[in-house]
C-alpha positions as CSV (number, residue, x, y, z in Angstrom):
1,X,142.5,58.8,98.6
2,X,140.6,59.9,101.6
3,X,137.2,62.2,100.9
4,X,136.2,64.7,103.5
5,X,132.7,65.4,103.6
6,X,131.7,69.2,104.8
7,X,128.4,70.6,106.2
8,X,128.1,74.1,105.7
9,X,125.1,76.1,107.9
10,X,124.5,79.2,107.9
11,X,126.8,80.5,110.7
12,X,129.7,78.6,109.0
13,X,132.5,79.9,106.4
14,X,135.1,78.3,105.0
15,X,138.3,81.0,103.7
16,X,141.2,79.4,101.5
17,X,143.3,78.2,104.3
18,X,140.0,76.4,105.5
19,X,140.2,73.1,102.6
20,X,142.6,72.1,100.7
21,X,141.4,70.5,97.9
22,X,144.5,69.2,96.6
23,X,145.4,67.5,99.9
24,X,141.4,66.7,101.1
25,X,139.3,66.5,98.0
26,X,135.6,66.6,98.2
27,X,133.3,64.8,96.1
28,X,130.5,65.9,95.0
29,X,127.0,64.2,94.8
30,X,127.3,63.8,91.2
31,X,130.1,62.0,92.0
32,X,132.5,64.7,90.2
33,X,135.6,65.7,92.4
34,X,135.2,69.3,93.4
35,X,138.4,71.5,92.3
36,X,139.5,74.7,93.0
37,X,138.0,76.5,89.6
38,X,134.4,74.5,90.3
39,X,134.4,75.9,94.1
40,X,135.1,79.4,92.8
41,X,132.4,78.9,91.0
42,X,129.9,77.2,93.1
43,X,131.1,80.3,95.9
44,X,129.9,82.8,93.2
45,X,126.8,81.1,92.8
46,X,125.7,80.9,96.3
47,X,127.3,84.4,97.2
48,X,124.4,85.5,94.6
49,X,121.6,83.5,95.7
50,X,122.5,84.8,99.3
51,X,122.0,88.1,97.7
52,X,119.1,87.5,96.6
53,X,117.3,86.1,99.5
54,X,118.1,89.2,101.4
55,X,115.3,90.7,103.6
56,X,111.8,89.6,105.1
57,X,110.3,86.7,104.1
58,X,107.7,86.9,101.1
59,X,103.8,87.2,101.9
60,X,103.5,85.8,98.5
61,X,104.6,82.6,98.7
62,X,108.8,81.7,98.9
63,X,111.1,83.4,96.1
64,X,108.1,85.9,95.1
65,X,108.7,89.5,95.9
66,X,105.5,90.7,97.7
67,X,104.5,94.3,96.4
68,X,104.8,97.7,98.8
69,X,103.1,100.2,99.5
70,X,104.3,103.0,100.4
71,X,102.8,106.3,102.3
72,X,103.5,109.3,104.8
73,X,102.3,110.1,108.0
74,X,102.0,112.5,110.4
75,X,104.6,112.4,113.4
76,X,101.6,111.4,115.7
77,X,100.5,108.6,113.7
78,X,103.9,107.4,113.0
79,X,104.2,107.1,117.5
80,X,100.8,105.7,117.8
81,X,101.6,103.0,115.4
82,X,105.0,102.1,117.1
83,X,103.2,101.9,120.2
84,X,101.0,99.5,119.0
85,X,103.6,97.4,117.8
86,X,105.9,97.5,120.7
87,X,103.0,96.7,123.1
88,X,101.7,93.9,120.8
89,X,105.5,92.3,120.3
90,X,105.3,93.1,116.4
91,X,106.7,94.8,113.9
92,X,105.3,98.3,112.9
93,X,105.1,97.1,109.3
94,X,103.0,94.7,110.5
95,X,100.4,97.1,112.5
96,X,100.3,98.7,109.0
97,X,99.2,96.1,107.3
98,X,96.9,94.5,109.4
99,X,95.0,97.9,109.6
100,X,94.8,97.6,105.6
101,X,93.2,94.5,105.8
102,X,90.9,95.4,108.3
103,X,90.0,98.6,106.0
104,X,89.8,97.2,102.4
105,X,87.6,94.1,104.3
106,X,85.5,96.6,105.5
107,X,84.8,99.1,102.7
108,X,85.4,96.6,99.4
109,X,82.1,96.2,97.7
């Protein structure tokens, strides 16, 4: 029996008419054959860990949410700010919060 080995990155999918498990079965590391009910469930888990690893990267350190902060501004702040950013090649999140470093650095006691 021949065994197929896949790569999977993370511009690849794979639908049903992609492997046939019967006719090209792939073994896992484990050694364990993969079938059709294991990859169903193997697709769930990674379909939710996807969904989890939605979004920026953390500023905590990797699978830790970092906290927000949240606040309005005036329309003239809000431009001066996306200036800054586009000028500077960043994102205006990140204009943000390098101000609020810069202020809690200078006023914490």
């Amino acid at each position: 029996m021949k065994t197929n080995k896949y790569r999977v990155g993370p511009e690849a999918t794979i639908s049903d008419d992609d492997v046939d498990l019967d006719l090209n079965p792939i073994v896992l590391p484990s050694g364990k054959v993969l079938d059709n009910e294991a990859a169903a469930v193997l697709g769930e888990l990674v379909a939710a860990r996807v969904a989890r690893n939605r979004g920026r990267p953390s500023l905590t350190h990797p699978g830790v949410h970092s906290p927000q902060v949240s606040s309005r501004v005036n329309p003239e702040l809000k431009t001066a700010i996306e200036d800054i950013a586009s000028r500077d090649g960043i994102r205006p999140a990140d204009v943000v919060r390098q101000a609020l470093q810069e202020y809690v650095a200078t006023h914490s006691d």
